[in-house]
N, C-alpha and C positions, 0 to 999 in steps of 0.2 A: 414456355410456349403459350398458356395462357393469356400471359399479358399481350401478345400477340394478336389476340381474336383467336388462337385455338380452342379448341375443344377438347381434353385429353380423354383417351379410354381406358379404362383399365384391361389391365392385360395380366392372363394368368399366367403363374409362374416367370414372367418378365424376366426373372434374373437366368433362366436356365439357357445354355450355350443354343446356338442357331446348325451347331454341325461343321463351321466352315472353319474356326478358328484351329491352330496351330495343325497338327499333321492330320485331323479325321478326316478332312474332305481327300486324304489320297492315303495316308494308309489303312483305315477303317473308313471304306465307300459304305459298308449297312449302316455302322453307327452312327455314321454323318448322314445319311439318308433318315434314320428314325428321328436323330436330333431335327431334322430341317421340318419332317413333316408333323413334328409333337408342336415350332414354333409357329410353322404357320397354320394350326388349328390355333394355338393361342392367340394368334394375332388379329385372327378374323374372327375371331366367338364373339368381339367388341362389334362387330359390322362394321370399322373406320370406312369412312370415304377414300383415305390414305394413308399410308404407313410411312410413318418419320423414323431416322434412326442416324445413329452420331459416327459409325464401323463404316466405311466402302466395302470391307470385305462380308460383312454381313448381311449389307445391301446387294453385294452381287450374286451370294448363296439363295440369300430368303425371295430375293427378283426370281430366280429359276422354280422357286417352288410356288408362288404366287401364281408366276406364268400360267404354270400344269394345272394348279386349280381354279383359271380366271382369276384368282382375287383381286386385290384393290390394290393401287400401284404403290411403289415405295421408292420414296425420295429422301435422299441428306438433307437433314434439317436444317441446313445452312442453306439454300438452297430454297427451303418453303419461308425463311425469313425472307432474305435477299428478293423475292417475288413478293411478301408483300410490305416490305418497305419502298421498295418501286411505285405501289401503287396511290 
């Protein structure tokens, strides 16, 4: 993404689940609610303008929980390419 003109952020704990993946977002609704809200603290300590990521299903978890705290929007990286090699 770099070579791109990104700017990357670090992001803590990056590798820990978002809540959404396999059965927590319906059969553990807390677990998957604590996971979502530990990921989007991690996501936003960086201040990104916007949040990239490679899952739809991730993107459509961590979207709900951004929503709730204003944060900054998140798009398929494919997606922030595609836009700017257009340009």
């Amino acid at each position: 993404m770099q070579e791109a003109g990104f700017e990357l952020t670090p992001v803590p704990d990056g590798h820990l689940c978002c809540g959404s993946a396999g059965t927590y977002s319906l059969l553990q609704p807390e677990l998957s609610q604590q996971l979502l809200t530990n990921k989007v603290q991690a996501l936003e300590s960086g201040k990104p303008d916007i949040i990239a990521t490679a899952n739809i299903g991730c993107l459509a978890h961590i979207e709900a929980g951004l929503n709730a705290s204003g944060g900054a929007p998140i798009r398929h990286w494919i997606e922030l390419i595609d836009e700017r090699l257009d340009t």
